[in-house]
Every structure is written in structure tokens, then in C-alpha cells.
C-alpha positions as CSV (number, residue, x, y, z in Angstrom):
1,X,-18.4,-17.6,-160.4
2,X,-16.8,-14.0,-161.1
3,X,-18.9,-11.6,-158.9
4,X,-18.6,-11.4,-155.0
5,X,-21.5,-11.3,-153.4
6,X,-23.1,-9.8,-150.0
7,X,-26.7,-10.7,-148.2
8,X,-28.6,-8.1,-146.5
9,X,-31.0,-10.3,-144.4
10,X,-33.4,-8.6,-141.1
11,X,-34.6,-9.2,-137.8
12,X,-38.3,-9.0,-139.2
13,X,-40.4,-8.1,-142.1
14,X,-40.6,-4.4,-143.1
15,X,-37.3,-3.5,-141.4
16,X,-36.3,-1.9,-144.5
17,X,-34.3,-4.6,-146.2
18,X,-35.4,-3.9,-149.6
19,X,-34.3,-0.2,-149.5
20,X,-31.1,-0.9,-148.1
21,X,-30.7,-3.3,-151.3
22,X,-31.8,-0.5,-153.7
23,X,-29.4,2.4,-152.0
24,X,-26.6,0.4,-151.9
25,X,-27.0,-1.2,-155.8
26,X,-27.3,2.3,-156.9
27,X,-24.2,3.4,-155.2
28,X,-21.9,0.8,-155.7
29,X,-23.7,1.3,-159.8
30,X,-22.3,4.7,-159.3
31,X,-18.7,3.7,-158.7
32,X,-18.4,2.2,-161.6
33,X,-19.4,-1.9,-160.7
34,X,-21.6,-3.9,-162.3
35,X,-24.5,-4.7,-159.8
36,X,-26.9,-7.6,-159.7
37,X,-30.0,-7.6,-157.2
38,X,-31.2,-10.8,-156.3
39,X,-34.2,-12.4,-154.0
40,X,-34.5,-16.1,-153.6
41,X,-38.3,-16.3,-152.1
42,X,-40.4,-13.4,-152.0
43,X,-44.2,-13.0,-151.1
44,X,-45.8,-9.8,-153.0
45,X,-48.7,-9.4,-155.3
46,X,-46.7,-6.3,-156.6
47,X,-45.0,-8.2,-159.7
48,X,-43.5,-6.1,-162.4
49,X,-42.8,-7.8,-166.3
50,X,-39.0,-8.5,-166.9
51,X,-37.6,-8.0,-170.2
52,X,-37.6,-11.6,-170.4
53,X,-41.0,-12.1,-170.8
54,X,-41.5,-13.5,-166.7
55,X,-42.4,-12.1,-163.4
56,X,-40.7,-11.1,-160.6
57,X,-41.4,-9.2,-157.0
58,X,-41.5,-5.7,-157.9
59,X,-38.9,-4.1,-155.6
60,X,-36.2,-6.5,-157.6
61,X,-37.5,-4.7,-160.8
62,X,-36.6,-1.0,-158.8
63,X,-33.4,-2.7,-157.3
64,X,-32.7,-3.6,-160.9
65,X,-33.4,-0.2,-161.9
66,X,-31.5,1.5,-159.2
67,X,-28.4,-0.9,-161.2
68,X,-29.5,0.3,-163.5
69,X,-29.6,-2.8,-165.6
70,X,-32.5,-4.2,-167.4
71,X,-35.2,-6.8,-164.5
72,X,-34.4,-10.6,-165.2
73,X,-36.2,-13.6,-164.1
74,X,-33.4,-15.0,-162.0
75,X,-33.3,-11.5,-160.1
76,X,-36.3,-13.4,-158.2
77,X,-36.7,-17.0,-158.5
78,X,-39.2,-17.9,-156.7
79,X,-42.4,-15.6,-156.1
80,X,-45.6,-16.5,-154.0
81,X,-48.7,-14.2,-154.8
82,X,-50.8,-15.3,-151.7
83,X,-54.2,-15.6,-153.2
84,X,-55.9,-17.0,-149.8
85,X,-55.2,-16.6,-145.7
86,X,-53.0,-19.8,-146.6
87,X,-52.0,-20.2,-149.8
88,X,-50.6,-18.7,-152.9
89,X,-49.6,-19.1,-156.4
90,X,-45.9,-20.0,-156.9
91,X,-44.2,-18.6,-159.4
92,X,-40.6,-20.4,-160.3
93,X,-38.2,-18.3,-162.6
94,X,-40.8,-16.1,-163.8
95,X,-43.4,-18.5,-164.8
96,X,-45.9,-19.8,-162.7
97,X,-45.6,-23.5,-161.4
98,X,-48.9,-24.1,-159.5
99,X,-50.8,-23.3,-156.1
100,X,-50.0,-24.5,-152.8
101,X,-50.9,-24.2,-149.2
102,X,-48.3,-22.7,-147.0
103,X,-48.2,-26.5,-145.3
104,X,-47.3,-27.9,-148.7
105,X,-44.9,-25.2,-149.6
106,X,-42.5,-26.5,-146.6
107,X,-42.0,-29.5,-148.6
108,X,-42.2,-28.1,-152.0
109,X,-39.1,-25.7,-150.3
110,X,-35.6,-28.1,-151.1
111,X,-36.6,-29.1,-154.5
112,X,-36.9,-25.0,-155.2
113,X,-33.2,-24.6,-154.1
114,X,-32.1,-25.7,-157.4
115,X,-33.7,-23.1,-159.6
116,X,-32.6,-20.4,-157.0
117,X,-28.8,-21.2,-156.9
118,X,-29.2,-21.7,-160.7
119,X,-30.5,-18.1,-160.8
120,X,-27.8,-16.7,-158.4
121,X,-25.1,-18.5,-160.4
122,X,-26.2,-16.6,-163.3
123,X,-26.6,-13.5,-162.1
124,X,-22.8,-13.9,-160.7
125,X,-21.2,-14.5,-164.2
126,X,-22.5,-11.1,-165.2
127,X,-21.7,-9.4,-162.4
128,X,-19.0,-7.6,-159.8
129,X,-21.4,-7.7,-156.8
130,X,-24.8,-9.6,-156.3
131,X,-26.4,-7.8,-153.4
132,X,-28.7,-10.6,-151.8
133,X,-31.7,-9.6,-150.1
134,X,-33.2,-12.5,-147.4
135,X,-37.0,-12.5,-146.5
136,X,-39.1,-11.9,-143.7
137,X,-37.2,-12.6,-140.4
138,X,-33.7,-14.5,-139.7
139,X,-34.8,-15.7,-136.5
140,X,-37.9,-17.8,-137.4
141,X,-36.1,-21.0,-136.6
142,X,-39.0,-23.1,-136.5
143,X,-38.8,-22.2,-140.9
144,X,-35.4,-22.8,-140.8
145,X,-35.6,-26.7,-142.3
146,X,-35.1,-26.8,-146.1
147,X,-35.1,-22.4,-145.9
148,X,-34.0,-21.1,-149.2
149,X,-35.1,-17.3,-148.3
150,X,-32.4,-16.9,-145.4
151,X,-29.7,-18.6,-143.7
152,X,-30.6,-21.9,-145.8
153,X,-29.3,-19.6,-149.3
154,X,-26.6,-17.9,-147.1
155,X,-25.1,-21.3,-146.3
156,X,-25.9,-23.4,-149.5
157,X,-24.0,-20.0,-151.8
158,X,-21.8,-19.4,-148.9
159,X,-23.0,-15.6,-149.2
160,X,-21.8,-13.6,-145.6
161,X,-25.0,-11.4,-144.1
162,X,-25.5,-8.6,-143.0
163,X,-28.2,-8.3,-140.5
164,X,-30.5,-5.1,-140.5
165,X,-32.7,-4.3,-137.5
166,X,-35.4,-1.5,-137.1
167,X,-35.2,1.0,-134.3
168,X,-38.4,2.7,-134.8
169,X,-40.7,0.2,-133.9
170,X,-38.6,-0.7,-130.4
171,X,-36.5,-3.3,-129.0
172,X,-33.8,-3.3,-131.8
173,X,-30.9,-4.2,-129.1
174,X,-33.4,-7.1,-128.0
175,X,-34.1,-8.3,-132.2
176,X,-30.6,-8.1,-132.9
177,X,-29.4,-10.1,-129.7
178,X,-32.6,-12.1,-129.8
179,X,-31.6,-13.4,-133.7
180,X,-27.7,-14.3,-132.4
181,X,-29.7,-16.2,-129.3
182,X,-31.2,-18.3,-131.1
183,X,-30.3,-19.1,-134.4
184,X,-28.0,-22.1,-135.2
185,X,-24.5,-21.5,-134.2
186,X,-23.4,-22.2,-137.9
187,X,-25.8,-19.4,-139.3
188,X,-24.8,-17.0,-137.0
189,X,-21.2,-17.2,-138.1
190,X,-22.2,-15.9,-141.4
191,X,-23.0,-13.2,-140.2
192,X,-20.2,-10.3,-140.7
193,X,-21.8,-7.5,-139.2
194,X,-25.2,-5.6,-138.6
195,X,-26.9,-2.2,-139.4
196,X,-29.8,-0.4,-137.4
197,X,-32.1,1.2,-139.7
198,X,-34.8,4.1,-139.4
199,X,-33.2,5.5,-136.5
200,X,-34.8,9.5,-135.7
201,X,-33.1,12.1,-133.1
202,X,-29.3,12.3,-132.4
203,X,-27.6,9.5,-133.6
204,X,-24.6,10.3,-130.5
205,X,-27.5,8.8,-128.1
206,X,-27.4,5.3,-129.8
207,X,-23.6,4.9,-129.4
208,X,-23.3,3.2,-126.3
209,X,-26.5,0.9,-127.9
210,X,-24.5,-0.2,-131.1
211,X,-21.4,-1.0,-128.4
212,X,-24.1,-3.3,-126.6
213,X,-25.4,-5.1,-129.6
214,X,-22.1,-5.7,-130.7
215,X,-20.2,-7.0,-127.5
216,X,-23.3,-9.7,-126.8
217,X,-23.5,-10.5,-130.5
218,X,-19.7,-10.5,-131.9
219,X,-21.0,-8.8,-134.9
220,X,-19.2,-5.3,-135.6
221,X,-22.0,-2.3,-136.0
222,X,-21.7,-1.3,-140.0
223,X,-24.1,1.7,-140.1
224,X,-26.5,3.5,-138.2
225,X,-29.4,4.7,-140.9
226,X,-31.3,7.9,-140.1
227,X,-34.8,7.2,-141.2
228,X,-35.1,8.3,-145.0
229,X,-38.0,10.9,-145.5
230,X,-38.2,10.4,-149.3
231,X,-38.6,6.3,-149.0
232,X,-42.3,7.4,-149.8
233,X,-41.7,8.5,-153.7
234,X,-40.1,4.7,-154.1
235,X,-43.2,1.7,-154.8
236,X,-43.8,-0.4,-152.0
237,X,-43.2,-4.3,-152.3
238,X,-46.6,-5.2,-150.2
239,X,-49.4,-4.1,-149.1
240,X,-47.8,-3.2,-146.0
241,X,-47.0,0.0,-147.6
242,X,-50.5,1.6,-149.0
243,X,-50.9,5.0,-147.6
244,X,-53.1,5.3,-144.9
245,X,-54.6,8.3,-144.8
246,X,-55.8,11.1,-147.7
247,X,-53.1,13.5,-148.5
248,X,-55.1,16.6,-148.0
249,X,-56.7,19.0,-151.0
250,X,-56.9,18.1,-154.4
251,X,-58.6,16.3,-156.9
252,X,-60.0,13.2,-155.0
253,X,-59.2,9.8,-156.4
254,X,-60.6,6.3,-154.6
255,X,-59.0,3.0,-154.8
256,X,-60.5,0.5,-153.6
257,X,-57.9,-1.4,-151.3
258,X,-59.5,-5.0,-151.6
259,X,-57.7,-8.1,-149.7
260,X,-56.1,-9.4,-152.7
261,X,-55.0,-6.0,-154.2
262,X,-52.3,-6.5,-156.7
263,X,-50.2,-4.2,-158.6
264,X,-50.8,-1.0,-156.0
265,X,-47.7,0.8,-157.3
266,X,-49.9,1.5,-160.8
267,X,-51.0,4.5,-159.0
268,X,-48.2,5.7,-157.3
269,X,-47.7,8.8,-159.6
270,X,-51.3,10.1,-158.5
271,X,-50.5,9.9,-155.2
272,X,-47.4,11.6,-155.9
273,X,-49.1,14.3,-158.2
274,X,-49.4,18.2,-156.0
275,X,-52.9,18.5,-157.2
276,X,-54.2,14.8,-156.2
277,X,-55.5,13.4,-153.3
278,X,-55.6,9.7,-153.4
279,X,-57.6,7.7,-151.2
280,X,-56.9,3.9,-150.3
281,X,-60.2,2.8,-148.8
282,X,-60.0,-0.1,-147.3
283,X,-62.8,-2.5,-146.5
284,X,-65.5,-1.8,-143.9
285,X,-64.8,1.9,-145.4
286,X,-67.5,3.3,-147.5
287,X,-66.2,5.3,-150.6
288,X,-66.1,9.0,-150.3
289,X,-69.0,11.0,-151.7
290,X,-66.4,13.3,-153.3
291,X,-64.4,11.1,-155.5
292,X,-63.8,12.6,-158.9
293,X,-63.0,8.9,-159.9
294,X,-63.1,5.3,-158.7
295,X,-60.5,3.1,-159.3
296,X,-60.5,-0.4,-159.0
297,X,-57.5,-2.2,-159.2
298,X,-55.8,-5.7,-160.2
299,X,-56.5,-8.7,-158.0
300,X,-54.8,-12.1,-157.2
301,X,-58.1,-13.5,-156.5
302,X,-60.6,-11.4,-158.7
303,X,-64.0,-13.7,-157.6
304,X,-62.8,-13.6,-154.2
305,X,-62.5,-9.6,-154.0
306,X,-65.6,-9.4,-156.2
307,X,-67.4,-10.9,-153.3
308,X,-65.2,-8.9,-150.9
309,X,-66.5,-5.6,-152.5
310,X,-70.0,-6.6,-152.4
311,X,-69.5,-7.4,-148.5
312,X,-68.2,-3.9,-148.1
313,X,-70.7,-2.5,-149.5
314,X,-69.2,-1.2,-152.3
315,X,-71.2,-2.1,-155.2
316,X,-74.3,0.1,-153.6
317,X,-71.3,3.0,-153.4
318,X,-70.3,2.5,-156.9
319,X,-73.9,2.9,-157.9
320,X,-74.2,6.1,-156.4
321,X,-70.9,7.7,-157.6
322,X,-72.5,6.9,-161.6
323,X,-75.3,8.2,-160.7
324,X,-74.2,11.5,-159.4
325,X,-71.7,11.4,-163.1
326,X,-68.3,10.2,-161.1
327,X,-66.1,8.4,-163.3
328,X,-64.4,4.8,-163.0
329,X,-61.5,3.4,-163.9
330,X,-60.5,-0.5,-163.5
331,X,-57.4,-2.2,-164.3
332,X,-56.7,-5.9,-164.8
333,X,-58.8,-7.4,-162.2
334,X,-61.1,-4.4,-161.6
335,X,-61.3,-4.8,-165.2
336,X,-62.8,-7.9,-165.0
337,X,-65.4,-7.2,-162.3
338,X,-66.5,-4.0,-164.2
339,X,-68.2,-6.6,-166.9
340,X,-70.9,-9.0,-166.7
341,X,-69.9,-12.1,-165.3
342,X,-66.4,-13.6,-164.0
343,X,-65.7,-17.4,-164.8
344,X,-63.4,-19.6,-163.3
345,X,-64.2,-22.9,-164.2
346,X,-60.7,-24.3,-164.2
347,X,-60.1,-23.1,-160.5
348,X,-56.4,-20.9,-161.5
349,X,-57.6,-18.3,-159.1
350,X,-59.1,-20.5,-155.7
351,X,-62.2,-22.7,-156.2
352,X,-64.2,-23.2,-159.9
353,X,-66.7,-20.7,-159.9
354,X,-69.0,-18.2,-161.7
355,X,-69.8,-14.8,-160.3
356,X,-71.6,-11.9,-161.8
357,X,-70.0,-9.0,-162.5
358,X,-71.0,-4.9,-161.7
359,X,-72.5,-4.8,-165.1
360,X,-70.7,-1.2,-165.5
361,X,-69.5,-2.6,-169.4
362,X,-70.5,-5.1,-171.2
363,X,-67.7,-7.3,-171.2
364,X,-67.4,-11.3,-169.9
365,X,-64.0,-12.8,-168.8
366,X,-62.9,-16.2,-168.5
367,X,-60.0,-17.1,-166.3
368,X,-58.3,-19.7,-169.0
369,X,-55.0,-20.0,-171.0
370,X,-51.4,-19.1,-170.3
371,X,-50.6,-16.0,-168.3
372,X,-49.6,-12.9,-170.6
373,X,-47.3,-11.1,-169.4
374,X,-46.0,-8.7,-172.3
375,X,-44.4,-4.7,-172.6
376,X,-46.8,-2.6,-174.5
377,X,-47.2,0.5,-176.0
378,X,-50.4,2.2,-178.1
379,X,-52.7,4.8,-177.8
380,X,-56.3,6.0,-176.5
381,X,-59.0,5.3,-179.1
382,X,-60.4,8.5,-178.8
383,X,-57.7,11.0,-178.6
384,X,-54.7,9.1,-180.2
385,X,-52.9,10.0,-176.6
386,X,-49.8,7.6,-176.4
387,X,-49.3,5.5,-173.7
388,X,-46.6,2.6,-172.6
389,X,-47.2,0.0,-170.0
390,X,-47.6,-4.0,-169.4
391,X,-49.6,-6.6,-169.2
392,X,-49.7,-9.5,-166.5
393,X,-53.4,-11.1,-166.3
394,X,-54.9,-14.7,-166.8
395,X,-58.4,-14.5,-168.7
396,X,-59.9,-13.9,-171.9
397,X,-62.6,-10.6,-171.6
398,X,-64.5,-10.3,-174.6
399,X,-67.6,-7.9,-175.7
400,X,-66.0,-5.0,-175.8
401,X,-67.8,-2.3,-178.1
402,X,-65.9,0.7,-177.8
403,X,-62.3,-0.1,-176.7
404,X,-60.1,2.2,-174.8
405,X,-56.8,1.8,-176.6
406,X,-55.2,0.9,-179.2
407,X,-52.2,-1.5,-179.4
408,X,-49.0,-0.5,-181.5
409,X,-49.7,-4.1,-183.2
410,X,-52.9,-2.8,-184.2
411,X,-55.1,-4.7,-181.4
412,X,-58.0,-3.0,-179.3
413,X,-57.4,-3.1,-175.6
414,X,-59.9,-2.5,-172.9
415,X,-63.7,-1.1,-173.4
416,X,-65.3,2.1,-172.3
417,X,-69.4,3.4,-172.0
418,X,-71.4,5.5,-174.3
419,X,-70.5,8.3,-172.2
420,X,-66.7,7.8,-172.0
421,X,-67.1,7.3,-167.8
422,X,-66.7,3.8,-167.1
423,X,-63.7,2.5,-168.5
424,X,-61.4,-0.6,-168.0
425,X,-58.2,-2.2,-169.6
426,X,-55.4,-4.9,-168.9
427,X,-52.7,-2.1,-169.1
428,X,-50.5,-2.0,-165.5
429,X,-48.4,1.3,-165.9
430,X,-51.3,3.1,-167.8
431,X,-51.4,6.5,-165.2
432,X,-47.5,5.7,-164.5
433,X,-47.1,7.4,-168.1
434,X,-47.2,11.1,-167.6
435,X,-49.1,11.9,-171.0
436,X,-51.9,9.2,-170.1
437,X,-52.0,10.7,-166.4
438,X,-52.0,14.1,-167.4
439,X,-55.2,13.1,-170.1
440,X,-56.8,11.9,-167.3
441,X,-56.7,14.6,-164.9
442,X,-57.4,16.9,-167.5
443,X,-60.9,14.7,-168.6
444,X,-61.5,14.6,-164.4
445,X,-61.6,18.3,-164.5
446,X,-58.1,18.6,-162.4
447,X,-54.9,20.4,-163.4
448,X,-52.7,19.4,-166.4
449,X,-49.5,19.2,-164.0
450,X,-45.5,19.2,-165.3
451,X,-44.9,16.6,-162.7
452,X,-42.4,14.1,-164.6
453,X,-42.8,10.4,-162.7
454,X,-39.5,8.8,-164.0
455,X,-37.4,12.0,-163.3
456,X,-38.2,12.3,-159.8
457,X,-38.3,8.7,-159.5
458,X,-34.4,8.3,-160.6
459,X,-33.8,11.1,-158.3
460,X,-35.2,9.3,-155.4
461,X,-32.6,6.7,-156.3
462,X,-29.8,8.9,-156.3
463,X,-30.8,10.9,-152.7
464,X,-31.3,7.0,-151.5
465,X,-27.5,5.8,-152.9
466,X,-26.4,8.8,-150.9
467,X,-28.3,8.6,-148.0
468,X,-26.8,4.9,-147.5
469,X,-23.4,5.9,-148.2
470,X,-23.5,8.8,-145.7
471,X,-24.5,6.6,-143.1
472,X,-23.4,2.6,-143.9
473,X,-19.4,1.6,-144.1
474,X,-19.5,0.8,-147.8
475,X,-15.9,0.4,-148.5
476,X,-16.3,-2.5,-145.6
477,X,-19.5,-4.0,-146.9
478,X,-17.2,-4.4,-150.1
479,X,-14.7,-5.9,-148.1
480,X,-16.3,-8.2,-146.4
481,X,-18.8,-9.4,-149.8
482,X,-16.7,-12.6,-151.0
483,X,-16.7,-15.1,-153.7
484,X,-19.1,-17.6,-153.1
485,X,-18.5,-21.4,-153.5
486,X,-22.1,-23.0,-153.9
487,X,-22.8,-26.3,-152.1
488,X,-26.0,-28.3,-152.9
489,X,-27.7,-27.3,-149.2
490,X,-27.5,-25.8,-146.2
């Protein structure tokens, strides 16, 4: 066990844990160390492919990236894609191991520590630093038996924390205090220190408020983080993070935001595009009139949000938009429901069923077989305009008469109308690819645009490593990261 290690763990969800992780793995990357991101337990339907050939929670893959060092399975051991109000598919090590209510999953919890600290332990033999990032809240102590997201890791891989609250949605003195309150007096001594995140204004006003925290907590204040005005351009790990208005003028593009939305982050680069305005609509919305295109994305559930869409009305919108010539585009899941029927008869995705499709192409899927999840690169059918992107998707869809693309290993992908309007495929990443996005807009009637995706992406990463740095004690984060000596529990 060569690396030292560090865990950045937070007072709640959404208090910016996961960016912290990615600004400080890409500066400490830029100094020279070799940096491993890792996440015991998350809960996301926003997965990302790994180069080897599993799954994992898609801010780990940009964490990975921000290292840049290629996404491993054991960067994320265990992933839950919630596919109901209680429960979700679990996903151990990149492949999935079955469903389970959240009830169930307590127990299914200490039997999971072994593949995490198996993970960890690899990740450390490669590594200088593993930067750990915890789940949810620290201070959910009724969780805390047989916990391998938190303070259970932190004390079974003897990892120190770092505890991270969020000023900008109130009572940070109270969250941070709060945690040391009432958390087990062992947990709280791993913690070394704790940063206040997304702070706006003067930061001299908050002095006497990190003196506070740290004289009723013990823990020494480590950074006071302005809030970062570019976190936008990075994908979001939930759904927490779809936009929630329209941008403005532009080229209007909908997409549908059902319940299980999966994969959101596929159109980040059109709502980062000057001459787009993207539209989440959400359900009870109806779709705007002036959409130049329709999107509908993957699912988690793809029956259940098939019903979900039909509840909201959408199918009647849908209708409307063809007939007045919109176009519509699904991926994965909004693939699926574009075709005739859905079929489920082996329950992967919640109870065996059979539901009929939008009837927009005349394809039928059948949730059955292994789950592919495969880098791929090809080109349109019609156009020979390349593309690179992945899949992730259980089902079989078949009936396809004119396919969309065409696979480098020679396979058609996807199907499209007659008249070239409705068109779906399996391809995550398609519009991430600026040649694919820029043949889009062009066929939608928009502007060809010289936006580059990846280019302002990395340069995201590089404003975030120095945003961090400006305003977080790094040389004593590196300090106070230490070898850890893994026990069996916590």
C-alpha cells in the first residue's frame, strides 16, 4: 500500500464534494503526482463506460479525467441506479449484481465492504494519492451500521476526512457543529479538518464564522471556497443538476426530463453550444410548440417512463411536433420507446411487462441478455459523418430498415424514417462529438458552430485545479493524507 490517501466527505448531499475531488485531482495531477479518484457507494443514473469494459458513476470518470488517467472499475465499486422510489440496480465493480430495495440493501451493505477495500487497495499500488470522495451526508447516524460510503470506509482503510459544508444554502456553522454533535466520537476523530464551500460576497465577513466552527468542533478550517461560476460547463453526477430554466435565444431543443432519466450529460455540449437553447421539460410540462427537435433520452426504467410520458401528456405533444415537421431524436431508452412495443418479460428493469411503444420507427426491443457496455466509433449512414461514443443498454431492438450509423466493425446501429426526422440509436456521447453535433444543427437548420466540447471542457478543469488551490491549504491536505493500514471493518 504505496499511495497516501485523503477523504473528502460533507455535511449533506450536493455540497459540492465531487468538485472539490475533481479540482484537487487535477491539481495535485499538475504537480507532478500520480492521482487516483475513488468512490465506495454512489447513487447516479449518470454512468460513463471504463476502459475496462464496466460501469461506474460518471463524476469518477471526470475525476479520472481531471487525473488525467484512464476510468477504472474500482474508481467506483459499488453503484446503485435507482430504478424505483425504493429501489435500484446494484452495480458491484462495474458489473451489475442484482436489484434490491433500499431495506435489503442495509444488509446487503458489509458483505459489499470487501469488493470496495479490494478496489481502494488497488487503486493505492498505482498511485501517490487516492482522493476519496464519501456520499451523501456524514451525519446520518441512523446509516451508520455496516456504512461503507462514509465514516464506515474512513475507519475500515484508516483514510483521515476532510469535511466540506455548503454556505449557500444556510446554516453551515450549524451542519458542521451539528455533524461533530452527533457522530460517534471515534468517527469524529478522523476527521483532520473542514472546508466551507460555495461561499459569495467578502470572504473577511466569514472569518470570525470559520474561528466558531473550529473552536466547538476541534477541527482546523482548511479553505474557504468562493462559489465557482464555471461549475456549470462540468457534467452533473444526478439529476439534481439539470438546468432549470431555457437559456434564452437560439435554436430550441427539448428533452424530455422523465423520472428515471439516465445519461443527462449526453447533451451537455448543446446546452453549452452559443446558438442553442436547450429545454429540460420536466413532467406536468407540456413540450414547447417551438422545438426544432425532441429528444428523448436513456432510462433506468424505460416501461416505467414510457408510462410516465404518456401521463404527462407527452405522446399527444410528440404527435403534434411530427406533424407540424419537428424532428426527434432518442437515445438508448428513448430509443426504445420510439419503436413498437417494449418487452420485459424477465423483469431486469421493475416488474415483467409488455408496453406499446410511440410507433415513431418500426423497431421492437426486448429487455434480455448481458448488459453491453462497449467504446464505439463509426459513422452516419447517410453522410459517412464520423462519430465516437458508447454503449451501456440491456435489450435487443430489432426491425430496423434504414439504420442511422454505421459501426467501425461493420454493424448498423440505430434506425431512422423515410423522411430522415425520427431517428434513434444506442450511441451515449453521439452529440458530445463535435462533427456529429455540428451535422445535426446544421440538418435542424441552426448554425454550424466552432465550439470545441473537449477543449473547453479540459479548460474547465484547469480554472477548477486553480480555483481550489487559490482558496484550499493544499500543501496541508497533503500533509495531513497518510498511508492507510486497512482493517476488515469499521
Amino acid at each position: 500500500m504505496a499511495a497516501r490517501a485523503l477523504m473528502i466527505q460533507g455535511t449533506g448531499s450536493d455540497v459540492g464534494k465531487s468538485l472539490i475531488v475533481t479540482g484537487l485531482a487535477r491539481a495535485f495531477t499538475r504537480r507532478g503526482l500520480r492521482v487516483r479518484p475513488f468512490k465506495p457507494q454512489n447513487m447516479s443514473n449518470n454512468a460513463a463506460v471504463t476502459a475496462d469494459g464496466g460501469e461506474i458513476g460518471r463524476a469518477q470518470a471526470l475525476q479520472a479525467r481531471a487525473a488525467r488517467v484512464a476510468a477504472t472499475v474500482h474508481m467506483n465499486p459499488v453503484l446503485l441506479k435507482p430504478q424505483s422510489e425504493t429501489g435500484a440496480q446494484v452495480v458491484v465493480q462495474g458489473k451489475v449484481a442484482g436489484a434490491t430495495k433500499a431495506r435489503d440493501y442495509q444488509a446487503m451493505k458489509p458483505r459489499l465492504l470487501c469488493a470496495v477495500l479490494d478496489s481502494f487497495g488497488r487503486l493505492a499500488l498505482e498511485a501517490d494519492l487516492v482522493l476519496v470522495e464519501g456520499a451523501g451526508s456524514s451525519s446520518e447516524v441512523n446509516l451508520r451500521t455496516g456504512d461503507i460510503a462514509n465514516m464506515g470506509f474512513a475507519r475500515a482503510a484508516d483514510v483521515p476526512v476532510v469535511l466540506v459544508g455548503d454556505i449557500d444554502r444556510g446554516g453551515v456553522i450549524a451542519s458542521l457543529v451539528g455533524t461533530k454533535a452527533v457522530i460517534d466520537p471515534a468517527d469524529a476523530a478522523t476527521v483532520v479538518g473542514f472546508i466551507v464551500n460555495r461561499f459569495r460576497g467578502d470572504p473577511s465577513l466569514f472569518g470570525d464564522g470559520l474561528e466558531v466552527i473550529a473552536a466547538k468542533t476541534g477541527w482546523p478550517a482548511l479553505g474557504l471556497v468562493p462559489h465557482f461560476d464555471a461549475a456549470h460547463r462540468l457534467p452533473a453526477e444526478d439529476a439534481l443538476g439539470l438546468p432549470t430554466a431555457p437559456r434564452g435565444q437560439g435554436l430550441k431543443i427539448a428533452v424530455l426530463a422523465y423520472p428515471r432519466i439516465a445519461n443527462f450529460d449526453d447533451f451537455d455540449p448543446l446546452r453549452l453550444e452559443p446558438s442553442v437553447n436547450l429545454v429540460f421539460v420536466r413532467p406536468g410540462e407540456a413540450l414547447p410548440g417551438d422545438a426544432a427537435l425532441v429528444i428523448l433520452p436513456g432510462s433506468k426504467a424505460t416501461i416505467a417512463d414510457l408510462a410516465a410520458l404518456r401521463n404527462s401528456g407527452w405522446d399527444i405533444d410528440i404527435e403534434a411536433h411530427v406533424r407540424r415537421g419537428g424532428h426527434v431524436l432518442g437515445i438508448c431508452g428513448g430509443y426504445q420507446m420510439l419503436g413498437r412495443s417494449v418487452a420485459d418479460p424477465h423483469g431486469i428493469e421493475g416488474p415483467p411487462d409488455t408496453a406499446a411503444g410511440l410507433g415513431l420507427l418500426p423497431v421492437d426491443t426486448v429487455l434480455e441478455g448481458g448488459k453491453v457496455l462497449v467504446e464505439v466509433a463509426g459513422e452516419t449512414a447517410a453522410g459517412s459523418v464520423p462519430f465516437k461514443g458508447y454503449e451501456m443498454h440491456v435489450g435487443r431492438t430489432t426491425g430496423a430498415v434504414r439504420p442511422l450509423l454505421r459501426l467501425d466493425n461493420g454493424h448498423d446501429q440505430g434506425a431512422v424514417s423515410a423522411d430522415g426526422r425520427i431517428a434513434g440509436c444506442y450511441i451515449h456521447g453521439l452529440l458530445t462529438d463535435d462533427r456529429q453535433r455540428r451535422y445535426w444543427l446544421q440538418r435542424l437548420g441552426g448554425m454550424a458552430s466552432p465550439f470545441d466540447y473537449e477543449a473547453d471542457l479540459e479548460a474547465t478543469l484547469d480554472l477548477l485545479a486553480e480555483h481550489v488551490e487559490a482558496h484550499i491549504d493544499c500543501d496541508r491536505l497533503l500533509a495531513l493524507a497518510r498511508i492507510p493500514h486497512l482493517t476488515s471493518s469499521g
